[in-house]
GUMI-525936 format. One record per residue (C-alpha): residue in one letter; x, z, y; residue number from 1. Coordinates in pm, whole numbers. Each point is the difference from the previous one (the first is absolute). Layout:
N
- r	east	up	north	k
- A	X	Z	Y	NUM
...
end
This chain:
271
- r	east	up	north	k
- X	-190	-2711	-1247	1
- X	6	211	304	2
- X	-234	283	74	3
- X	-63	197	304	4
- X	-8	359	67	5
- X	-9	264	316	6
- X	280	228	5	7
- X	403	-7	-44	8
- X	164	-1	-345	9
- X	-48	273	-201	10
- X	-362	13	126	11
- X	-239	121	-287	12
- X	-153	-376	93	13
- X	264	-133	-110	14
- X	13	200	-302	15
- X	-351	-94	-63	16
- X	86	-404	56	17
- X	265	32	-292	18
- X	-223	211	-202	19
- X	-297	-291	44	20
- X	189	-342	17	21
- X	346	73	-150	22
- X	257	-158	80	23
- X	-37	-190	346	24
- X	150	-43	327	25
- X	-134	245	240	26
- X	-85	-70	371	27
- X	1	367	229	28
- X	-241	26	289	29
- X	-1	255	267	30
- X	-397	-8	-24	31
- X	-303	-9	-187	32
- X	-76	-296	275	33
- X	317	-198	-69	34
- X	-109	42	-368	35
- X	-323	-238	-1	36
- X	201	-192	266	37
- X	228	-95	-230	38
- X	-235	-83	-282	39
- X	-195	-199	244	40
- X	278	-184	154	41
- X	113	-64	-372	42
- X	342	185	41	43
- X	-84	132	-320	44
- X	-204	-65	-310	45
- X	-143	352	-4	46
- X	-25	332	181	47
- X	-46	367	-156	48
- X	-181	246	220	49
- X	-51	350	-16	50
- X	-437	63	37	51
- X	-29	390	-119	52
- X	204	276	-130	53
- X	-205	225	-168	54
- X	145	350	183	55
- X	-15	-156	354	56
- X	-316	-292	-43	57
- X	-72	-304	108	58
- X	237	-199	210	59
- X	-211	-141	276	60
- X	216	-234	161	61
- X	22	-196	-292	62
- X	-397	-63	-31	63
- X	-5	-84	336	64
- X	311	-289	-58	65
- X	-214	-104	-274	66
- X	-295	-130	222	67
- X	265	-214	262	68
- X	139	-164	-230	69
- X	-116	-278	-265	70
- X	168	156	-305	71
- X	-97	108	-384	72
- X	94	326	-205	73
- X	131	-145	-308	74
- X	121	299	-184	75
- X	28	411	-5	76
- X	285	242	-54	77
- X	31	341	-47	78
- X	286	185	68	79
- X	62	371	-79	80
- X	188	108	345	81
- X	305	301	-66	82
- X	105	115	308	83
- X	414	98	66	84
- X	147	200	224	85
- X	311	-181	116	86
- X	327	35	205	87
- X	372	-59	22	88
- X	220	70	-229	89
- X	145	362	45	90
- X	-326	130	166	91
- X	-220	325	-158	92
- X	-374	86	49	93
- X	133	299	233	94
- X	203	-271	227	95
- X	-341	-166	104	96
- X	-272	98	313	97
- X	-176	-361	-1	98
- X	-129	-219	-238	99
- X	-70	-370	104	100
- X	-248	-212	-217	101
- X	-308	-231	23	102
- X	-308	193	95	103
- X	-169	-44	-277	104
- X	292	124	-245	105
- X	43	313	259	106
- X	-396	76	-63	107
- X	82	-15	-395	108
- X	236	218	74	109
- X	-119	242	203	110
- X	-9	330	-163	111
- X	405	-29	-151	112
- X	120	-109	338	113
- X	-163	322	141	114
- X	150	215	-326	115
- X	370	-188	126	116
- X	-95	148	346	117
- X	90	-366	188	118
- X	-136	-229	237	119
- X	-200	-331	-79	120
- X	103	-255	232	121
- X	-218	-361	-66	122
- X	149	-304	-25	123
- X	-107	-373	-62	124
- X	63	29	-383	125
- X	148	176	-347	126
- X	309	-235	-42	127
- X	45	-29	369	128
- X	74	353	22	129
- X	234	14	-225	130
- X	160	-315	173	131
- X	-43	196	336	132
- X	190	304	-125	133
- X	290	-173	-158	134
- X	57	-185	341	135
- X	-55	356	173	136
- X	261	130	-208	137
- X	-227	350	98	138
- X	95	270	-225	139
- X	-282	222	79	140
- X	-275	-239	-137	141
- X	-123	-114	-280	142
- X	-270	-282	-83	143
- X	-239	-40	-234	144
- X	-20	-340	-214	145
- X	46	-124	-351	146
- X	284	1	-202	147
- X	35	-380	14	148
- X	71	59	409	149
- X	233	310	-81	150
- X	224	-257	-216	151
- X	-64	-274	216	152
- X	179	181	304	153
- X	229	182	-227	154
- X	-149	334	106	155
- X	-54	366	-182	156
- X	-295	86	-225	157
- X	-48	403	116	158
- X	-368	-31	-203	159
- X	-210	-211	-156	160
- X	-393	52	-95	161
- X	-59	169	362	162
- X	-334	-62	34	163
- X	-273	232	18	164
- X	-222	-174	-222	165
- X	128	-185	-301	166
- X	-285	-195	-78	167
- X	137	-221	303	168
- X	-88	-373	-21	169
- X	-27	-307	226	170
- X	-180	-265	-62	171
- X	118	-407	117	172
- X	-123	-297	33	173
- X	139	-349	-61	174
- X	-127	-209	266	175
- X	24	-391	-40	176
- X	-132	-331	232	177
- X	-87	-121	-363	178
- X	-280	228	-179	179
- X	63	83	-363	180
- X	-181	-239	-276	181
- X	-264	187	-128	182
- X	119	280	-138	183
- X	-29	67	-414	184
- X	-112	280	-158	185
- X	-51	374	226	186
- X	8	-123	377	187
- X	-74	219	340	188
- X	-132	-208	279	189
- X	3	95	393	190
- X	-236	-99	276	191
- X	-84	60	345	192
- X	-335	-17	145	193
- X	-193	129	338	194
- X	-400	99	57	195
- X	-237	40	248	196
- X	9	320	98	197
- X	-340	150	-101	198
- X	-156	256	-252	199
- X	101	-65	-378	200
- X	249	-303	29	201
- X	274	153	-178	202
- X	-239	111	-248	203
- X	-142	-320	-66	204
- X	324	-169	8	205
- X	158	237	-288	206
- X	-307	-8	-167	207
- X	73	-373	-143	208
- X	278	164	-167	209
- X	-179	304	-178	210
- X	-238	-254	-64	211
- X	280	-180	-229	212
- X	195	295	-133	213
- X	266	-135	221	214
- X	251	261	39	215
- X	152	64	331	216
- X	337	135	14	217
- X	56	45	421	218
- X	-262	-24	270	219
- X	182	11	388	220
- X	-128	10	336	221
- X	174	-141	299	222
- X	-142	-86	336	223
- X	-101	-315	130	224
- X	220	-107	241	225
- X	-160	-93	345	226
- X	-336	198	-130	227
- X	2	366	28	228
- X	-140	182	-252	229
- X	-22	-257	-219	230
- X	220	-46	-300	231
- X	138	-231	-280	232
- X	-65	92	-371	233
- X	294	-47	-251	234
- X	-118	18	-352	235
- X	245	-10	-360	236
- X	-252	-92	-277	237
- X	135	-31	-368	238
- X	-70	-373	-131	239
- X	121	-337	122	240
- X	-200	-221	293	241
- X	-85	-265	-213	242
- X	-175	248	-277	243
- X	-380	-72	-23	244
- X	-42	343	18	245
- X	220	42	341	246
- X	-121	-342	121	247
- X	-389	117	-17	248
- X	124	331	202	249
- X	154	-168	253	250
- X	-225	-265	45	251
- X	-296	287	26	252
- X	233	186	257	253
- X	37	-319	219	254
- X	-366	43	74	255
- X	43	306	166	256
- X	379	-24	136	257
- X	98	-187	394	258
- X	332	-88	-195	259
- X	119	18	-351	260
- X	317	-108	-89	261
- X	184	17	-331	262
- X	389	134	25	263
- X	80	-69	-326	264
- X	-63	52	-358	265
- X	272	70	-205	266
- X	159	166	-321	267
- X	-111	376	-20	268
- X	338	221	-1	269
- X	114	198	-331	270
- X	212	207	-2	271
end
């Protein structure tokens, strides 16, 4: 079985993919795009995507690739993300001015790299920086990744736990051409929908859950592309499609939605 991810190896994504599927072959992608590519083009079984950290928020890009392309969310992970500062062999903290890193792992960061008194410099990802600075050879700079990409590059461990927050987590998603058989037993199920832009849609439309005691785990906004100031509604509800329950809801919200479409349901993460 080969699964997808975005990143290089080392990548907390791929961390996550051998956390979720075990043992498998793994296929790196330089994108989120070349992620659902693949899946679609059925260069893999499976992709795992990052969708929200819960420090930084949602990922947008990723709801977006969801509505281009004709693929399910068949599954959940949650990984617990520890942060390492990382350099060649040899180096010290005091040896350092710049610090290279994903964005988003800078931003976790923020408050020791300004304690270490260095300079953030983005790059396209956590593993990839490490990659970058053992080609560099750069004895001045560190990166920050996870200990998987230190050992993978054969690179220094100068700290581990760096970021400001501990109660770091990302959340993924397994995303499949195939959708998951109805799932058994506690389920989450994701949807996207769009209304007419008057007074009370939204509340109407979330209504037919309160309505239901259907709980609803992650309500997101994006906008409409090609209509300003109008958006798409993502909604995580706990329960599986095919639930009477869920079924009722969503057959009462199709009254009031332009579009509803069902991502996935799926087995409910526990950690």
């Amino acid at each position: 079985m080969k699964i997808a991810f975005q990143g290089e190896p080392g990548a907390y994504s791929e961390q996550a993919l051998f956390n979720y599927f075990g043992d498998v072959e793994t296929l790196p992608c330089t994108s989120f795009d070349e992620v659902f590519d693949s899946v679609v083009a059925g260069m893999c079984q499976a992709g795992l995507i990052p969708i929200e950290n819960s420090l930084a928020g949602s990922i947008h890009q990723n709801y977006d690739l969801f509505l281009r392309h004709d693929l399910h969310i068949v599954g959940e992970y949650f990984l617990r993300v520890q942060h390492c500062l990382i350099a060649l062999p040899g180096v010290t903290k005091a040896d350092l001015k710049k610090v290279i890193s994903h964005p988003q792992a800078l931003g976790q960061c923020a408050a020791y790299l300004r304690g270490l008194g260095v300079k953030p410099e983005s790059v396209y990802d956590t593993a990839g920086s490490v990659k970058m600075l053992k080609e560099s050879g750069a004895r001045d700079t560190a990166a920050i990744a996870s200990r998987r990409a230190a050992e993978i590059y054969g690179m220094q461990i100068l700290e581990e736990g760096i970021e400001d927050n501990p109660e770091n987590y990302t959340r993924f998603l397994a995303i499949s051409k195939t959708a998951a058989e109805g799932p058994d037993g506690d389920a989450k199920t994701s949807i996207v929908f769009t209304l007419k832009n008057q007074p009370g849609s939204l509340f109407k439309c979330l209504s037919v859950f309160a309505l239901r005691d259907i709980d609803l785990t992650k309500i997101e906004s994006r906008p409409l592309q090609g209509k300003p100031w109008e958006y798409l509604f993502y909604i995580d509800l706990i329960g599986a499609a095919q639930d009477e329950t869920v079924r009722k809801a969503l057959d009462h919200l199709a009254e009031y939605a332009l579009m509803l479409r069902v991502l996935g349901s799926y087995p409910r993460f526990k950690g």
